[in-house]
Each structure stands twice: as C-alpha cells, then as structure tokens.
Biopython code that builds the backbone (N, CA, C, O; Angstrom):
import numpy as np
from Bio.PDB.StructureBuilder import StructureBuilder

atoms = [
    (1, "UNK", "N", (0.840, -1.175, 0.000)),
    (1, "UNK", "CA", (0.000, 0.000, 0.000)),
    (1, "UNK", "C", (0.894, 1.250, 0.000)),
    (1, "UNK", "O", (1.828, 1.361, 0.793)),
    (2, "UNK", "N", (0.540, 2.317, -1.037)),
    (2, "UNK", "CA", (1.400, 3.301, -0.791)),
    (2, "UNK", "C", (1.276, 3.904, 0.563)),
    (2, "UNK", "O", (0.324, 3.872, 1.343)),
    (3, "UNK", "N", (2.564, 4.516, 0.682)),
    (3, "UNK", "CA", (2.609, 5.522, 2.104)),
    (3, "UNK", "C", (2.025, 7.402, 1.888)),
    (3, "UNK", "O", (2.200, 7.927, 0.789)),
    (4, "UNK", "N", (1.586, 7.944, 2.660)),
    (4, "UNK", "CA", (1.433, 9.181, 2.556)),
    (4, "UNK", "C", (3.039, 10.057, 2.491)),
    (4, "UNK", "O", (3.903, 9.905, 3.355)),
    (5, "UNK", "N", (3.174, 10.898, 1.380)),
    (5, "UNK", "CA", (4.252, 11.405, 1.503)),
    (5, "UNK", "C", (4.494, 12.533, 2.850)),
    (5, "UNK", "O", (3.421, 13.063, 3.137)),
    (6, "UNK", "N", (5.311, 12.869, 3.467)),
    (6, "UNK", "CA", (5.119, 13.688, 4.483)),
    (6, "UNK", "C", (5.897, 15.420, 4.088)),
    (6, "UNK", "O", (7.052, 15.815, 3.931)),
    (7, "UNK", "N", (4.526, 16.072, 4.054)),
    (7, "UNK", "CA", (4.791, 17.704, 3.436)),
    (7, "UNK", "C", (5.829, 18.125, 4.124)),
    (7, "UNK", "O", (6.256, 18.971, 3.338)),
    (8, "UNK", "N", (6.397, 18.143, 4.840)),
    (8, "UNK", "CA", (7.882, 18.663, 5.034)),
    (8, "UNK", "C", (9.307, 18.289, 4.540)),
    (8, "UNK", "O", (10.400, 18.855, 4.575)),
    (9, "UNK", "N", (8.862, 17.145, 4.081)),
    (9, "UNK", "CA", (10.149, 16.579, 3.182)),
    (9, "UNK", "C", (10.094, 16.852, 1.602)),
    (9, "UNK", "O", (11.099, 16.712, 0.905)),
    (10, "UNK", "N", (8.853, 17.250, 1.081)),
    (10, "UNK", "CA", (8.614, 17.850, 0.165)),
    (10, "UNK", "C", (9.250, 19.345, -0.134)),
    (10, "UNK", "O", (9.130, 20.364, 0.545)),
    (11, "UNK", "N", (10.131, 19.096, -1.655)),
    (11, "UNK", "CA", (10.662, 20.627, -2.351)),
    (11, "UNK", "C", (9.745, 20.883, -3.779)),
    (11, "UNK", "O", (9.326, 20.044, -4.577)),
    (12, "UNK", "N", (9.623, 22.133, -3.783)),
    (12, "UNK", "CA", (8.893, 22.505, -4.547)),
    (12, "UNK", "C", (9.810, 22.564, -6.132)),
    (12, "UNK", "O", (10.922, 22.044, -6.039)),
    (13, "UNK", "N", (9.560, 22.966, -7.128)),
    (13, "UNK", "CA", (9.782, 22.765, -8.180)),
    (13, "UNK", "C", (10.789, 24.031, -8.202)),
    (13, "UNK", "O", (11.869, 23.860, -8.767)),
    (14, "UNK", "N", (10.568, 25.016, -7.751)),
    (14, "UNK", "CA", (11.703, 26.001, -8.060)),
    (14, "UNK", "C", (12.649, 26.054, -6.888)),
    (14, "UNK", "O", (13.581, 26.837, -7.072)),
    (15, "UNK", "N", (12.653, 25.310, -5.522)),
    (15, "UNK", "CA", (13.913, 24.378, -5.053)),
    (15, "UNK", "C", (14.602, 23.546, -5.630)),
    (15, "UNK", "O", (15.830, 23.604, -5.565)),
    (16, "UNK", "N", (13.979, 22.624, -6.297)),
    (16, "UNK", "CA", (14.737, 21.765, -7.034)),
    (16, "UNK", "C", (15.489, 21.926, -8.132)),
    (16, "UNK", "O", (16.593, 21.402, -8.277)),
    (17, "UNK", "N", (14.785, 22.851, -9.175)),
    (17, "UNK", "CA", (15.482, 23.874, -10.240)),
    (17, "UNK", "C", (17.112, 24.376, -9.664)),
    (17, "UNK", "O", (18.213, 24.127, -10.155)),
    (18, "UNK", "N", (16.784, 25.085, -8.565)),
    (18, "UNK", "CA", (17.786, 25.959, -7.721)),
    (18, "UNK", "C", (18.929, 25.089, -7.482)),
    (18, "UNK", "O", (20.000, 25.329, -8.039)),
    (19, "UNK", "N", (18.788, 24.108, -6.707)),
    (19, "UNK", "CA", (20.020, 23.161, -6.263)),
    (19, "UNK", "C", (20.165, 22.215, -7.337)),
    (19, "UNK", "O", (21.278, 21.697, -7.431)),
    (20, "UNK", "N", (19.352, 21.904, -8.102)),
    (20, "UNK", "CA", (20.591, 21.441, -10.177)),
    (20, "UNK", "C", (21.040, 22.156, -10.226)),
    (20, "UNK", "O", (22.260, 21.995, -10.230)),
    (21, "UNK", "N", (20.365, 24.001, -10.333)),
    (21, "UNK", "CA", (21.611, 24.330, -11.089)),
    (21, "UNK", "C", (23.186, 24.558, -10.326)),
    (21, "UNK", "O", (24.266, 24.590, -10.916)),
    (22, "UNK", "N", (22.942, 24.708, -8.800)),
    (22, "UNK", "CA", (23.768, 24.970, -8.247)),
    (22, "UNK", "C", (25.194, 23.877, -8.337)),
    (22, "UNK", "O", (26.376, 24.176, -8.504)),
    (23, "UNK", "N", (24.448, 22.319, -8.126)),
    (23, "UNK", "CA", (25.237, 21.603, -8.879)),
    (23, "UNK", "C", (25.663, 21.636, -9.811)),
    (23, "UNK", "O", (26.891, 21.556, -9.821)),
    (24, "UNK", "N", (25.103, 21.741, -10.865)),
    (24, "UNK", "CA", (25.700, 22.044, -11.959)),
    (24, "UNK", "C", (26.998, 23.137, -12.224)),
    (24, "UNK", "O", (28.100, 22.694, -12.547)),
    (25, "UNK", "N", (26.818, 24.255, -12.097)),
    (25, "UNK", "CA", (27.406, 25.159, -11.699)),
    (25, "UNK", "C", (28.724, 24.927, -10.824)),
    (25, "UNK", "O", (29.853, 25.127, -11.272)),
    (26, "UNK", "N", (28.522, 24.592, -9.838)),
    (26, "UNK", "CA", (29.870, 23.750, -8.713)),
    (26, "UNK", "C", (30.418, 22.675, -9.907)),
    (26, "UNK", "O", (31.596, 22.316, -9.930)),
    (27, "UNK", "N", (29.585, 22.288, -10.729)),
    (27, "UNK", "CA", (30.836, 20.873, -11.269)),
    (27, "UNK", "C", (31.436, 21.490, -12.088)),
    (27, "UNK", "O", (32.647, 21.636, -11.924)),
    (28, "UNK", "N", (30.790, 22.048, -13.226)),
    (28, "UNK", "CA", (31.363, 23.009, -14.458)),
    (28, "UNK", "C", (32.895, 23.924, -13.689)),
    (28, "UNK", "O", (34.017, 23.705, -14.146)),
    (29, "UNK", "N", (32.691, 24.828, -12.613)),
    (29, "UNK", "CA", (33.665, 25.464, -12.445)),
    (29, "UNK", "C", (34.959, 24.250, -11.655)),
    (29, "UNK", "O", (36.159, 24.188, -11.923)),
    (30, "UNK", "N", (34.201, 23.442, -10.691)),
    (30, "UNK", "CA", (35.690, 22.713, -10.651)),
    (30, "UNK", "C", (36.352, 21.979, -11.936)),
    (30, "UNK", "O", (37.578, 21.911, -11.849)),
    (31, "UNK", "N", (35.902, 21.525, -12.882)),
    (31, "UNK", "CA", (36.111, 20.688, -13.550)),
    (31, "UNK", "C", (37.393, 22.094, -14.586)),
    (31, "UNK", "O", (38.559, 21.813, -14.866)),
    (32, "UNK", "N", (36.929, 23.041, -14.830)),
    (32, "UNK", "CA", (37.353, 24.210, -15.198)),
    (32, "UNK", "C", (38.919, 24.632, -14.943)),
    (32, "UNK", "O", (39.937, 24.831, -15.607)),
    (33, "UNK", "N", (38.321, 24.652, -13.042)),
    (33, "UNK", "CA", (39.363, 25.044, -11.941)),
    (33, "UNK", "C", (40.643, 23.899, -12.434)),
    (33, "UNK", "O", (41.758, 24.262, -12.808)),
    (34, "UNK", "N", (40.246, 22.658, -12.346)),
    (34, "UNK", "CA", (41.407, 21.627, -12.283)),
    (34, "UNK", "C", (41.792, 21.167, -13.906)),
    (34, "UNK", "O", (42.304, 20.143, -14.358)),
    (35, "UNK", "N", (41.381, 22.206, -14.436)),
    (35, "UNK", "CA", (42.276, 21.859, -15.694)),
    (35, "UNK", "C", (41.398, 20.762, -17.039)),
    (35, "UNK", "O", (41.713, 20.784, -18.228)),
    (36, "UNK", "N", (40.480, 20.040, -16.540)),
    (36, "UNK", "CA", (40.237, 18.760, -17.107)),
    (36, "UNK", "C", (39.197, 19.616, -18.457)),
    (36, "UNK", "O", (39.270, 19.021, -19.532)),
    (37, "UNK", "N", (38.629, 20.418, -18.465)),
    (37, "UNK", "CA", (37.880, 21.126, -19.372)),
    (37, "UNK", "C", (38.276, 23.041, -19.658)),
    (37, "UNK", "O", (38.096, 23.938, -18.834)),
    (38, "UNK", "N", (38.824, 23.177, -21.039)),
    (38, "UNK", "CA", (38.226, 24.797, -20.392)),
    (38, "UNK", "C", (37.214, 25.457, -20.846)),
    (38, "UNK", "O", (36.372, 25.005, -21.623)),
    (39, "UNK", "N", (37.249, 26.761, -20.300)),
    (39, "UNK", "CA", (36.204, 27.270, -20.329)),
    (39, "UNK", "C", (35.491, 27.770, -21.953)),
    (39, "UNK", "O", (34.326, 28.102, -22.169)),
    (40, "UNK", "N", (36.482, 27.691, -22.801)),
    (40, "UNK", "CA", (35.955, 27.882, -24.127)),
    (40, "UNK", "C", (35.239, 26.783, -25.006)),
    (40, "UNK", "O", (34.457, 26.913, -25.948)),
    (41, "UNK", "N", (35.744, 25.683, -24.410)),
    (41, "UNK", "CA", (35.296, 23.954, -24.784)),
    (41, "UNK", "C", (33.981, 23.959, -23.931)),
    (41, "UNK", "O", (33.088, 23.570, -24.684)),
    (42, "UNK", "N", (33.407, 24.263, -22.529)),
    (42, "UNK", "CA", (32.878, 24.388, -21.887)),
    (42, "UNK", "C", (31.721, 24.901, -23.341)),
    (42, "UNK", "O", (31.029, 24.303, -24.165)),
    (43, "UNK", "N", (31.985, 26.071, -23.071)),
    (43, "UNK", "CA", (31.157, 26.678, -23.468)),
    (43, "UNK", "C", (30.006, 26.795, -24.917)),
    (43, "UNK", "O", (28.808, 27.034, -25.067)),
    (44, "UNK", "N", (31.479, 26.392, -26.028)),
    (44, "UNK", "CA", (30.987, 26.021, -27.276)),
    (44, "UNK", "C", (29.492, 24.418, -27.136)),
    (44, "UNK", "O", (28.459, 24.164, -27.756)),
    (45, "UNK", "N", (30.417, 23.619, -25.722)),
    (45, "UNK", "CA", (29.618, 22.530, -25.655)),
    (45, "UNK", "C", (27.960, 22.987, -25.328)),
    (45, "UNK", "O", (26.927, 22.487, -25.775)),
    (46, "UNK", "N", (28.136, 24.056, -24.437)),
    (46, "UNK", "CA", (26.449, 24.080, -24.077)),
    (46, "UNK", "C", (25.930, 24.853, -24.959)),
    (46, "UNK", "O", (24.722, 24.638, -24.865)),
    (47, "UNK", "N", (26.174, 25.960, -26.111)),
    (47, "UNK", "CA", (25.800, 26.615, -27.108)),
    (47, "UNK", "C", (25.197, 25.090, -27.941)),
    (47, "UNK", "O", (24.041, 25.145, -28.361)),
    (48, "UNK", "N", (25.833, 24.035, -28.116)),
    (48, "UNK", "CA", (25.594, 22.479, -29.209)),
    (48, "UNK", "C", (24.404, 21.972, -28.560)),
    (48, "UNK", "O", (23.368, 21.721, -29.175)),
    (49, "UNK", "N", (24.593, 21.788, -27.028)),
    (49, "UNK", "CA", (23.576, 21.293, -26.635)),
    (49, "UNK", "C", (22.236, 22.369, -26.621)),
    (49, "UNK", "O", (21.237, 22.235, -27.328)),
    (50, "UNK", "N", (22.417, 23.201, -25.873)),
    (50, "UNK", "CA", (21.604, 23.849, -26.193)),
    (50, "UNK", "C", (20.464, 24.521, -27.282)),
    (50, "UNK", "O", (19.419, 25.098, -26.985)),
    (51, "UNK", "N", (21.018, 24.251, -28.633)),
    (51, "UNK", "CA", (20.959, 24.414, -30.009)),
    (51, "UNK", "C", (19.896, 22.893, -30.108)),
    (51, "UNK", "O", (18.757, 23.075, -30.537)),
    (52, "UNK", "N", (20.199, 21.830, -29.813)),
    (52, "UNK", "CA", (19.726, 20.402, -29.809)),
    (52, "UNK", "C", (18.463, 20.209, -28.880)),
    (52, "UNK", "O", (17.605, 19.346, -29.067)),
    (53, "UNK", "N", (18.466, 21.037, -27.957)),
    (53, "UNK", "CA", (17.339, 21.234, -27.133)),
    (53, "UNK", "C", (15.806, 21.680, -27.658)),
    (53, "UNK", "O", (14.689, 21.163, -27.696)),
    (54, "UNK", "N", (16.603, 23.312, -28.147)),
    (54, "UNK", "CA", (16.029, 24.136, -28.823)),
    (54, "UNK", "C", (15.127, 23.016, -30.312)),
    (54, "UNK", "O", (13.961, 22.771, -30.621)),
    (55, "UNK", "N", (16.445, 22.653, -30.822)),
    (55, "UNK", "CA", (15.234, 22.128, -32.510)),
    (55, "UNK", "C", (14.478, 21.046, -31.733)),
    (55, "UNK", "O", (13.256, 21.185, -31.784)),
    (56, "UNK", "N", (14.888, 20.080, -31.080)),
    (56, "UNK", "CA", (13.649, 19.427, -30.158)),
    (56, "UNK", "C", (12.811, 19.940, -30.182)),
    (56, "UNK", "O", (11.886, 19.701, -30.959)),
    (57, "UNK", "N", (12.829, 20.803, -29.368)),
    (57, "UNK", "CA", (11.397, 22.085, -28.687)),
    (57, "UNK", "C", (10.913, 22.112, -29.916)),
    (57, "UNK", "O", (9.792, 21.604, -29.870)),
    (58, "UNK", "N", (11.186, 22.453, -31.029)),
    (58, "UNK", "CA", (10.371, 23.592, -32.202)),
    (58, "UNK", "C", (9.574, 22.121, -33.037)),
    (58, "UNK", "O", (8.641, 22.172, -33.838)),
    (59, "UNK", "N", (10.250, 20.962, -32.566)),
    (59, "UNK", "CA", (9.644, 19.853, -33.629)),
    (59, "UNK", "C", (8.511, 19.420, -32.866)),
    (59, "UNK", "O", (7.833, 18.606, -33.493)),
    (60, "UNK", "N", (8.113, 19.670, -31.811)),
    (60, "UNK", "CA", (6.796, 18.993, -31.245)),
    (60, "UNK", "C", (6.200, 19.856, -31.138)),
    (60, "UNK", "O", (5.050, 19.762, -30.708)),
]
sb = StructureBuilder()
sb.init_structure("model")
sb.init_model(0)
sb.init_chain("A")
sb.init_seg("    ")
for serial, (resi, resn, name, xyz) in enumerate(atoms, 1):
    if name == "N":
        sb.init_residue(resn, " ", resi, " ")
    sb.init_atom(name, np.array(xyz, "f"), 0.0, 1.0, " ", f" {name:<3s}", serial, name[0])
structure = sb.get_structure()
C-alpha cells in the first residue's frame, strides 16, 4: 500500500530547479578550476547542446 508522503520533506519545483543548477554550476567550475575542461570547450559545448534542445522544442 502506498505511504502518505510527508509535506515537510517535500521541495517545490523552483527548489529543485535551484540546487541542479547549483550543482551544476559547482561541477562546471571545478572541472574548469582543475584543468580537465576549459572554459571555451565548456562553453561552445552548451551553445551544441543547447541548439539540440532548442530544434527538439520547435519539432513537437
């Protein structure tokens, strides 16, 4: 039988938004910081993805 979820352990949708991106954000710059990516490779990458997102979006 399911359980009742309990409203205090519950995050709302723009908490959860908030701490991805914050992760996100924390990995991108260490990964940056220690050399393993830079920031121009970084960047071109999320312009590609982003671009791939985008024609997604426009085809449905």
């Amino acid at each position: 039988m399911a359980q009742k979820l309990d409203e205090n352990e519950l995050v709302n949708f723009k908490e959860l938004l908030m701490a991805n991106s914050i992760q996100n954000d924390a990995l991108v710059q260490l990964l940056i910081e220690e050399g393993i990516i830079s920031e121009q490779k970084y960047f071109a990458k999320f312009k590609e993805v982003q671009a791939q997102y985008q024609k997604r979006e426009s085809i449905r």
